[in-house]
N, C-alpha and C positions, 0 to 999 in steps of 0.2 A: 744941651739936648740929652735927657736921660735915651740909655743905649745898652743893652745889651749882645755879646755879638759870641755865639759858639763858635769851636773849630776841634776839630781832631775826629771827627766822623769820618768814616772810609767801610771798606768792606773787610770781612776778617773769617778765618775757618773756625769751626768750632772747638774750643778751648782754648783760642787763641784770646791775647790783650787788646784793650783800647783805651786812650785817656784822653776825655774829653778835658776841653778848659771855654771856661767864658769868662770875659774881661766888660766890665763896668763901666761905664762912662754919665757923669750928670748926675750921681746922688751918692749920698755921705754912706758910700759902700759900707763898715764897719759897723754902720746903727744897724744892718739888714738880716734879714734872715735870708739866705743862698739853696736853691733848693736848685732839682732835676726833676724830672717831668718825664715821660716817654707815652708815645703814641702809634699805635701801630696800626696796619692797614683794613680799615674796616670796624676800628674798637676805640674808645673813647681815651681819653689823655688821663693817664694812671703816673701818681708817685711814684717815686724811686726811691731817693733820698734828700735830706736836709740837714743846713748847718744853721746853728743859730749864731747870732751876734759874739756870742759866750765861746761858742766852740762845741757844744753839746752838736751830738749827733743823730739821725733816727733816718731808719731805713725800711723799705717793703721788703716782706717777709722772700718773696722773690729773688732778692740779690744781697741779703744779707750772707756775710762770709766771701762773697767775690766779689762785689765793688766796695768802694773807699770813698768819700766825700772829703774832699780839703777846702780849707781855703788861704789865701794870703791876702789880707789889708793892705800891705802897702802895694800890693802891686794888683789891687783891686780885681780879682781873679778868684772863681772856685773850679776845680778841677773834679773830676770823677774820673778814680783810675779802676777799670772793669778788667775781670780776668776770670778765665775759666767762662769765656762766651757761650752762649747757649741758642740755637737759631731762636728760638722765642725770644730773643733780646733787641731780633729785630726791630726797629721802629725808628721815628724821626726821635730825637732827643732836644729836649728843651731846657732852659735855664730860667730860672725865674729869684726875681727879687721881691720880697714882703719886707712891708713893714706897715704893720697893724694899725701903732697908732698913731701914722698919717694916713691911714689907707692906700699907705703905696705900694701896688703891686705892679709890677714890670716883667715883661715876659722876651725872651729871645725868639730869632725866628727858626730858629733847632737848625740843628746838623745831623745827616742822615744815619743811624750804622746798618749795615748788614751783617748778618754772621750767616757765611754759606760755606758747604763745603763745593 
Protein backbone atom coordinates (compact mmCIF):
# COMPACT_ATOMS: atom_id res chain seq x y z
CA UNK A 1 0.00 0.00 0.00
CA UNK A 2 1.76 3.04 -1.24
CA UNK A 3 1.53 5.61 2.02
CA UNK A 4 2.73 8.59 2.85
CA UNK A 5 2.63 9.70 6.43
CA UNK A 6 3.93 13.50 8.02
CA UNK A 7 4.91 14.29 11.51
CA UNK A 8 6.56 17.12 13.35
CA UNK A 9 3.69 19.77 12.96
CA UNK A 10 2.89 21.60 16.33
CA UNK A 11 2.53 25.27 17.04
CA UNK A 12 5.65 27.46 17.44
CA UNK A 13 6.42 31.56 18.12
CA UNK A 14 7.58 33.57 15.59
CA UNK A 15 11.22 32.97 14.64
CA UNK A 16 11.07 29.95 16.22
CA UNK A 17 12.04 26.15 14.29
CA UNK A 18 10.17 23.19 13.06
CA UNK A 19 11.25 20.05 11.19
CA UNK A 20 8.95 18.31 9.43
CA UNK A 21 9.76 14.50 8.19
CA UNK A 22 7.57 12.24 6.05
CA UNK A 23 8.44 8.57 5.71
CA UNK A 24 7.30 6.50 2.44
CA UNK A 25 5.79 3.26 2.35
CA UNK A 26 4.82 1.06 -1.17
CA UNK A 27 6.97 2.74 -3.87
CA UNK A 28 10.65 2.68 -5.02
CA UNK A 29 11.08 5.90 -2.77
CA UNK A 30 14.82 6.88 -4.49
CA UNK A 31 13.19 6.86 -8.40
CA UNK A 32 10.91 9.92 -6.78
CA UNK A 33 10.91 13.36 -6.83
CA UNK A 34 10.01 14.39 -2.65
CA UNK A 35 8.27 17.61 -2.57
CA UNK A 36 6.21 19.98 0.39
CA UNK A 37 3.27 21.52 -0.33
CA UNK A 38 1.48 23.99 2.09
CA UNK A 39 -2.13 25.30 2.40
CA UNK A 40 -3.41 27.73 4.37
CA UNK A 41 -6.85 28.85 5.60
CA UNK A 42 -8.94 29.95 2.90
CA UNK A 43 -6.07 29.85 -0.12
CA UNK A 44 -5.23 27.34 -2.45
CA UNK A 45 -2.27 24.51 -1.88
CA UNK A 46 1.06 26.46 -2.85
CA UNK A 47 4.79 24.86 -3.23
CA UNK A 48 7.37 25.09 -0.95
CA UNK A 49 9.99 23.01 -2.00
CA UNK A 50 11.48 20.09 -3.87
CA UNK A 51 13.97 17.33 -4.03
CA UNK A 52 14.63 15.56 -6.98
CA UNK A 53 15.77 11.78 -7.32
CA UNK A 54 19.57 13.42 -7.97
CA UNK A 55 19.48 15.52 -4.90
CA UNK A 56 18.92 18.78 -6.77
CA UNK A 57 16.82 21.17 -4.95
CA UNK A 58 14.20 24.16 -5.71
CA UNK A 59 12.33 26.22 -3.49
CA UNK A 60 9.38 29.10 -3.24
CA UNK A 61 10.83 32.34 -3.39
CA UNK A 62 8.85 32.59 0.23
CA UNK A 63 11.09 30.37 2.30
CA UNK A 64 14.18 30.25 0.41
CA UNK A 65 17.16 31.04 3.07
CA UNK A 66 14.99 29.62 6.12
CA UNK A 67 13.93 26.22 5.20
CA UNK A 68 15.95 23.11 4.09
CA UNK A 69 14.63 20.25 2.06
CA UNK A 70 16.63 16.80 2.81
CA UNK A 71 16.03 13.58 2.08
CA UNK A 72 17.42 9.96 3.16
CA UNK A 73 16.89 6.78 0.72
CA UNK A 74 17.48 4.32 2.97
CA UNK A 75 15.43 5.31 5.57
CA UNK A 76 12.76 6.34 2.93
CA UNK A 77 12.04 9.84 4.51
CA UNK A 78 12.40 13.79 3.37
CA UNK A 79 12.50 16.18 6.02
CA UNK A 80 11.97 20.14 5.86
CA UNK A 81 13.79 21.80 8.55
CA UNK A 82 12.02 25.45 8.85
CA UNK A 83 13.47 28.37 10.87
CA UNK A 84 12.99 31.76 11.29
CA UNK A 85 9.01 30.98 11.28
CA UNK A 86 6.99 33.64 10.12
CA UNK A 87 2.89 33.66 11.21
CA UNK A 88 2.34 33.44 7.32
CA UNK A 89 3.83 30.08 7.49
CA UNK A 90 0.89 29.13 9.00
CA UNK A 91 -0.81 26.32 7.05
CA UNK A 92 -1.55 22.49 6.80
CA UNK A 93 1.87 21.13 5.38
CA UNK A 94 1.83 18.41 2.83
CA UNK A 95 4.23 15.94 1.34
CA UNK A 96 4.09 14.58 -1.81
CA UNK A 97 5.77 12.01 -4.15
CA UNK A 98 6.13 12.41 -8.19
CA UNK A 99 7.24 10.43 -10.52
CA UNK A 100 6.37 11.70 -14.00
CA UNK A 101 7.05 8.84 -15.93
CA UNK A 102 4.71 6.50 -14.17
CA UNK A 103 2.43 9.14 -13.44
CA UNK A 104 2.89 8.55 -9.81
CA UNK A 105 1.85 11.13 -7.79
CA UNK A 106 1.12 10.57 -4.09
CA UNK A 107 0.17 12.92 -1.55
CA UNK A 108 0.26 12.85 2.36
CA UNK A 109 -2.63 13.83 4.53
CA UNK A 110 -0.34 16.98 5.93
CA UNK A 111 0.52 17.97 9.40
CA UNK A 112 -0.69 21.13 10.86
CA UNK A 113 1.92 24.23 11.87
CA UNK A 114 0.99 27.27 13.55
CA UNK A 115 3.38 29.99 14.15
CA UNK A 116 1.75 32.18 16.87
CA UNK A 117 2.94 34.42 19.21
Amino acid sequence: QRQLVESGGGLVHPGGSLRLSCTASGIAFRLYAMGWYRQAPGKEREFVATITSSGNTNYADSVKGRFTISRDNARYTVSLQMNSLKPEDTAIYYCNANWPATNGNYWGHGTQVTVSS
